[in-house]
C-alpha positions as CSV (number, residue, x, y, z in Angstrom):
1,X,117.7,62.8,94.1
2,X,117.6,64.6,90.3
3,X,114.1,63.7,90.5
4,X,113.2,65.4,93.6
5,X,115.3,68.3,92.9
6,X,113.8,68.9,89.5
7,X,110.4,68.4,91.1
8,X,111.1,71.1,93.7
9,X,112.5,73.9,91.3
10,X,109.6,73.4,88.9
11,X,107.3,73.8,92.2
12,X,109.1,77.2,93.5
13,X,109.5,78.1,89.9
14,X,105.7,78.1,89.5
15,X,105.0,79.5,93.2
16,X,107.6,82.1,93.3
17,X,107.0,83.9,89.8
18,X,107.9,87.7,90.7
19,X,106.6,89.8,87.9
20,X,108.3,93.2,86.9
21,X,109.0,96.8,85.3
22,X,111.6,99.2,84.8
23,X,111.1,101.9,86.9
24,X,113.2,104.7,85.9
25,X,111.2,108.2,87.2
26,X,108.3,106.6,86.0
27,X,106.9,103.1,86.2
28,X,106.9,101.0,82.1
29,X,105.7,97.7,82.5
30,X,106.1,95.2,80.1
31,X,104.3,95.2,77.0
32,X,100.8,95.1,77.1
33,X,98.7,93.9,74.4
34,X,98.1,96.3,71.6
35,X,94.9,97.7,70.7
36,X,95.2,96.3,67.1
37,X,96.2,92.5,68.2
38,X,93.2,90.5,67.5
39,X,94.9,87.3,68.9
40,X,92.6,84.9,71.1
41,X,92.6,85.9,74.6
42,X,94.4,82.6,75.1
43,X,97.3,82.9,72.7
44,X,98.2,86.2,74.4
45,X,98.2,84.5,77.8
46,X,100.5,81.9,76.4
47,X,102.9,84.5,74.9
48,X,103.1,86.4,78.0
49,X,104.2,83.1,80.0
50,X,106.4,82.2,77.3
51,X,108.2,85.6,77.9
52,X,108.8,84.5,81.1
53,X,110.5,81.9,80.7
54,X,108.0,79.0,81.3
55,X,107.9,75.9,79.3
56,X,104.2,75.4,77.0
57,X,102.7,73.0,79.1
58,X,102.3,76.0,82.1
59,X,101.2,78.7,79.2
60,X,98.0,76.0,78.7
61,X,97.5,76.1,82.8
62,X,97.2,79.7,82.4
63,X,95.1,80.0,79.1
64,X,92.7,77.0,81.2
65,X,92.6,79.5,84.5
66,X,91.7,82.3,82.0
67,X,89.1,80.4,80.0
68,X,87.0,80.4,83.3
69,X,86.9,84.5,83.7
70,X,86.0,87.1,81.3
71,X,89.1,87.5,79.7
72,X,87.9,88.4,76.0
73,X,84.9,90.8,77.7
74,X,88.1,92.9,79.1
75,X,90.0,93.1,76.3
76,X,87.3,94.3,74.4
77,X,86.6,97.3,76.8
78,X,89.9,98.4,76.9
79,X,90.7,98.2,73.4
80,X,87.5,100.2,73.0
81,X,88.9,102.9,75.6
82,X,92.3,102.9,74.2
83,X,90.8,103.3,70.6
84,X,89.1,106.6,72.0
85,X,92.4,108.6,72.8
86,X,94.2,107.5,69.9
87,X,94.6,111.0,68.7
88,X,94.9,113.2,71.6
89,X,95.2,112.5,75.8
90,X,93.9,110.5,77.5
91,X,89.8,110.5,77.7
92,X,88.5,110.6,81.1
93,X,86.4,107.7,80.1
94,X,89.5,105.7,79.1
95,X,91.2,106.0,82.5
96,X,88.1,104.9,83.8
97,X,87.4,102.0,81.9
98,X,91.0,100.8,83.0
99,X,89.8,101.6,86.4
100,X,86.6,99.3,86.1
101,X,88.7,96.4,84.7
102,X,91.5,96.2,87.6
103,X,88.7,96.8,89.8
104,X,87.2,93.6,88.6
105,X,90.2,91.6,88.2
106,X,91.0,92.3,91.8
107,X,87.8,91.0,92.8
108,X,88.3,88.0,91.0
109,X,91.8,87.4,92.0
110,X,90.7,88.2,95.5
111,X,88.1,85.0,95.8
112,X,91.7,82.5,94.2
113,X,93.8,83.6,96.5
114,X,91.7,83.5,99.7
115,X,90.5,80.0,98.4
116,X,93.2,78.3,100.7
117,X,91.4,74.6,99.6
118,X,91.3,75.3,96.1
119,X,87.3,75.9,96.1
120,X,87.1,78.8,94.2
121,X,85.1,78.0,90.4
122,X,87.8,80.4,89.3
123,X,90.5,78.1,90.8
124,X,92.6,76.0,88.4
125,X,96.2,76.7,89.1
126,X,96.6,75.0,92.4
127,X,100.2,74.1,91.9
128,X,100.8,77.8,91.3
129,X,99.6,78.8,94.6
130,X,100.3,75.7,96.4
131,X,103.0,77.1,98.6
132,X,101.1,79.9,101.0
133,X,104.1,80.9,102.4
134,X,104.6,82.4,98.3
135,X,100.9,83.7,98.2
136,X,102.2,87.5,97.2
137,X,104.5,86.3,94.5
138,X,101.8,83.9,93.0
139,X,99.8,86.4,93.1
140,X,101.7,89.0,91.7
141,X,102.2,86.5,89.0
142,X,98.3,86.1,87.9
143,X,98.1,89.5,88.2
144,X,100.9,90.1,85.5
145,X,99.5,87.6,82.9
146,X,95.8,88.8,83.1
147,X,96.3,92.2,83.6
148,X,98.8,92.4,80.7
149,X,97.0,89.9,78.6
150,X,93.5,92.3,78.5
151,X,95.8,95.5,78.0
152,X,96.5,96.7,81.8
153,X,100.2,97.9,81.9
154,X,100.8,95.4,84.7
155,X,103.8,95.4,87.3
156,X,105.4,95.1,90.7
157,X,107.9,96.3,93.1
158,X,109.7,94.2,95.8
159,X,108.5,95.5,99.5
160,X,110.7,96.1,102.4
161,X,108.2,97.1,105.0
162,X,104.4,97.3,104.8
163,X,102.3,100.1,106.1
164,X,101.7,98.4,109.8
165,X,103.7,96.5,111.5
166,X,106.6,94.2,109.9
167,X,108.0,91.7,107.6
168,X,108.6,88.5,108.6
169,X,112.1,88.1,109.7
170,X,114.2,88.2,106.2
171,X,110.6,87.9,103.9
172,X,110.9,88.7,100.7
173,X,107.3,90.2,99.4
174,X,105.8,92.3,96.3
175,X,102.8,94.4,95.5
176,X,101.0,94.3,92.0
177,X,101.2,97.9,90.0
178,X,98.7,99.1,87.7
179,X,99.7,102.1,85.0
180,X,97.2,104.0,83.8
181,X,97.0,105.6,80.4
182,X,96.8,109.1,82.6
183,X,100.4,108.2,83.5
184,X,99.8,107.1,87.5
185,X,99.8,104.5,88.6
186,X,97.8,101.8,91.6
187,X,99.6,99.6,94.1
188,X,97.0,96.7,94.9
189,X,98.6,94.5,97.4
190,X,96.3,91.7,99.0
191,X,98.3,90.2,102.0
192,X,98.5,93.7,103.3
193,X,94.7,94.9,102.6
194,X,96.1,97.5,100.3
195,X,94.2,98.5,97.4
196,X,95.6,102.4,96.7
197,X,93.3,104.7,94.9
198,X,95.8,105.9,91.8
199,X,98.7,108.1,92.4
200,X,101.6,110.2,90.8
201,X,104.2,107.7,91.3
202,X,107.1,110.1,91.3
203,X,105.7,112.7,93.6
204,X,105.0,109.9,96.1
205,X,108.3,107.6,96.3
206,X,112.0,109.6,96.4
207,X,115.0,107.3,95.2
208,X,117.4,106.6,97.7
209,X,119.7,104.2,96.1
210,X,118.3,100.8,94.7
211,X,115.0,101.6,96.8
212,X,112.1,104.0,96.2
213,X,111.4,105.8,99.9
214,X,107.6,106.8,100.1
215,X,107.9,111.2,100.2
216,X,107.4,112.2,103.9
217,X,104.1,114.6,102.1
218,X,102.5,111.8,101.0
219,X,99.0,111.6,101.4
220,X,97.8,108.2,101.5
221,X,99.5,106.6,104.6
222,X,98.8,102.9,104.0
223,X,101.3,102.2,100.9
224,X,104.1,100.9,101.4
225,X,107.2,102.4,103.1
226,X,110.0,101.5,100.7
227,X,110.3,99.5,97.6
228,X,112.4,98.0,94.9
229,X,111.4,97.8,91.5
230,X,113.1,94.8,89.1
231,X,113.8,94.8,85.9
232,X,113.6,91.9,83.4
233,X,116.5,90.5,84.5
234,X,115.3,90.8,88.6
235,X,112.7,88.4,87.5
236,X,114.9,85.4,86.6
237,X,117.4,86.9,89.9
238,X,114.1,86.4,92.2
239,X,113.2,83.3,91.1
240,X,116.2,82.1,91.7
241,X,116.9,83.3,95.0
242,X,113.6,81.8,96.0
243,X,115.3,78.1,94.6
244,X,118.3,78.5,96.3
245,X,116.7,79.6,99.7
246,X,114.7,75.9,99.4
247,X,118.1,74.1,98.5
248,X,119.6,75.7,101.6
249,X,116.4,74.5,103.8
250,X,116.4,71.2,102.6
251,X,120.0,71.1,103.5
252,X,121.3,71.1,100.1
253,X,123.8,73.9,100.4
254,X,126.2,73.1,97.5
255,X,123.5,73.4,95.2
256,X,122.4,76.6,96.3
257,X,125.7,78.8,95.9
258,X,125.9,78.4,92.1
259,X,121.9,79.3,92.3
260,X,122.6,82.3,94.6
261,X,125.5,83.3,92.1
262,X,123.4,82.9,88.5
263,X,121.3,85.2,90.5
264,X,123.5,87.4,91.6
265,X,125.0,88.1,87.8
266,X,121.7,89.0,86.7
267,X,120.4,91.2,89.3
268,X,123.4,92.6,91.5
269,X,121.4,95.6,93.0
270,X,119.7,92.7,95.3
271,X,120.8,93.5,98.7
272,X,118.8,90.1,99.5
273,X,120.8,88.1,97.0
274,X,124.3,89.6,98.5
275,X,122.8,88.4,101.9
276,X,122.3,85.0,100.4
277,X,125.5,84.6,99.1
278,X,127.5,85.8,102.3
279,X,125.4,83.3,104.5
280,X,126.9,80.7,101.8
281,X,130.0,81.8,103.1
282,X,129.3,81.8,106.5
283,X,128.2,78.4,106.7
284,X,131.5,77.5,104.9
285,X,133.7,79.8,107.1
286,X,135.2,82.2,104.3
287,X,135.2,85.2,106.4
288,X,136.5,87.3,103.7
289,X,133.9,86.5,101.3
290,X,130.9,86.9,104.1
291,X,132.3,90.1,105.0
292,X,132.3,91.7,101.5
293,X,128.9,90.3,100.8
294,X,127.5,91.9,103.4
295,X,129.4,95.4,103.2
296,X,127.6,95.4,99.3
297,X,124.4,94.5,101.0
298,X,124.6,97.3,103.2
299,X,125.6,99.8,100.8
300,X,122.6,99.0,98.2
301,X,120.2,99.6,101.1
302,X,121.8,101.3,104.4
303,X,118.0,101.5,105.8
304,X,117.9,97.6,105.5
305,X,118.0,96.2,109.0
306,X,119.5,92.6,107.6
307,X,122.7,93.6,106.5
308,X,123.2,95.5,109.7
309,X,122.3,92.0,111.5
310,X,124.4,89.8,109.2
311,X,127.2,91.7,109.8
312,X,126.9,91.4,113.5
313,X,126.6,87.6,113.4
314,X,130.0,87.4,111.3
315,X,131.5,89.6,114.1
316,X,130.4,87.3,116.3
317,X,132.0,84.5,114.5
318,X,134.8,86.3,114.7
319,X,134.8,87.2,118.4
320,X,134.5,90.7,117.7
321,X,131.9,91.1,120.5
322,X,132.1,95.0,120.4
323,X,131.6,95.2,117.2
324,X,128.9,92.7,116.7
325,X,126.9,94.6,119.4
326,X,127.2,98.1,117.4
327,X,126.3,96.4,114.2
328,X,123.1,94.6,116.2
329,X,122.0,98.0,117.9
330,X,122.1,99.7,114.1
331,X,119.9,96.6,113.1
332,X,117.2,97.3,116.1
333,X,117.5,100.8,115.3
334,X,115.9,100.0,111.6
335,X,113.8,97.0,113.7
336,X,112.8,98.1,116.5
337,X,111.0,94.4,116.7
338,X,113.2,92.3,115.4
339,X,113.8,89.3,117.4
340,X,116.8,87.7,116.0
341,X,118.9,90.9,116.3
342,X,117.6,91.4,119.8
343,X,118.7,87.6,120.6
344,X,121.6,87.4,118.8
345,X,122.6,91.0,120.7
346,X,121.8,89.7,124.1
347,X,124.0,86.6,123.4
348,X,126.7,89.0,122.1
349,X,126.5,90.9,125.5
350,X,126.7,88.0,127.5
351,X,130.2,86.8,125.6
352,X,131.7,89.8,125.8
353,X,130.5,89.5,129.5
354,X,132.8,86.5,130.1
355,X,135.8,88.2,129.3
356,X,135.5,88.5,125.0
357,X,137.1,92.0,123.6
């Protein structure tokens, strides 16, 4: 059993990499390689793994996947553009240099990812991208060690709702973030066919809380409707949520609460890590605990439709039938599509039918 557990974290821990930047007005990723650091294009890709948290053996995978692209040419052009502005803004030339290397990046990451048999000549990390239910965090996570490897200030946000249509029920998903020297910044996000042309990041998203709410003025309708941007310490939080959510599937669910709690000390913003923890107590019939869980949940993100929904199955639990169907109605209100709150509702109707208060 060690064995198999040990095999499976190391597995998720590879797939489910979420990369990150503090956000605070504007976006700072993490730092990028210097203009003056004449390292091998290698030894910075192992440096950047190593700062997240990943043993040496996965910093060679990645130096090996960047062997086969044209890691060094990049580096070289932007180190060149950076060089340019040194003493003054920044050069029109520069911003488009960074332009022309994301571009290209995005081509190449493009061909891994949709390389679902591992085909691709550019392929060789298939145990990162193994898992396709994980495809936007894998590749969030190539995006963050090449990009920040050739100089791109590389990041991401967590998504709550793409442009059309919506998340799987209770999805957890991210979008890559390029910062340019110009100070905007470009949202690439594959799975969603978004590739953004560069915007003011603070005249397009509003704050609301933990989340960033896209400005009803914006102009360019296909990014993303709300999203949350993590911090160093969200990384370790989301990698661990994504653990704990396979202990709980493979019916390990002792094993997951101490996960879900490591997690939640790190990053306790996460409305999806207060969910996790209050279906713990669900399943374990601590009431109490559920119920506070959620009512954090739903105060870090009111607009969240899965707090509303958790709270209505706990009222259900409780035979609270009234209740449960005002919480459920709040959830459909946020997801209009949503089929478990519209079940679970329709089941709540029918017991308070039969004589529940």
């Amino acid at each position: 059993m060690h064995g198999s557990r040990s095999a499976t974290t190391t597995g998720w821990r590879l797939a489910c990499l979420v990369i990150t930047a503090l956000l605070q007005g504007r976006l700072a990723a993490g730092r990028a390689a210097e203009p003056g650091d004449h390292g091998s294009a290698g030894g910075e890709v192992r440096r950047l793994v190593a700062t997240l948290g990943y043993a040496p053996e996965v910093g060679d995978q990645f130096a090996a996947f960047a062997h086969g692209l044209p890691v060094e040419r990049w580096r070289a052009t932007l180190r060149t553009a950076a060089a340019r502005g040194t003493h003054g803004p920044p050069s029109a030339a520069g911003v488009a240099a960074e332009l022309a290397v994301t571009e290209e990046i995005r081509r190449k990451l493009d061909a891994i990812v949709r390389q679902v048999d591992g085909g691709s000549t550019y392929w060789n990390l298939p145990a990162v991208l193994a898992d396709r239910r994980a495809q936007c965090l894998g590749n969030c996570q190539l995006w963050y060690v090449l990009g920040n490897a050739v100089g791109l200030r590389t990041a991401a946000v967590e998504v709550s709702r793409p442009p059309e249509g919506e998340l799987g029920e209770h999805e957890t998903h991210v979008a890559t973030l390029i910062r340019l020297a110009d100070g905007r910044t470009r949202m690439i996000d594959t799975r969603f066919g978004i590739d953004s042309e560069p915007f003011r990041f603070a005249e397009v998203y509003r704050r609301d809380g933990a989340w960033w709410n896209r400005a009803d003025l914006a102009g360019d309708r296909s990014l993303h409707r709300r999203v949350r941007p993590l911090d160093a310490a969200g990384i370790e939080a989301a990698i661990l949520l994504n653990i704990g959510n396979t202990y709980r599937r493979s019916g390990h669910e002792a094993e997951a609460a101490p996960i879900y709690e490591r997690a939640l000390a790190a990053d306790p913003d996460s409305p999806a890590l207060h969910l996790a923890v209050a279906e713990t107590c669900f399943r374990n019939g601590t009431w109490d605990g559920a119920d506070r869980s959620i009512r954090a949940a739903i105060e870090l993100d009111p607009q969240g439709s899965d707090g509303h929904e958790a709270l209505g199955r706990l009222r259900m639990r409780q035979n609270r039938w009234a209740e449960a169907i005002a919480a459920f109605d709040q959830a459909i209100v946020l997801k209009p599509h949503s089929p478990d709150a519209i079940t679970a509702r329709q089941e709540a109707l029918n017991r308070r039918g039969e004589g529940g208060p």
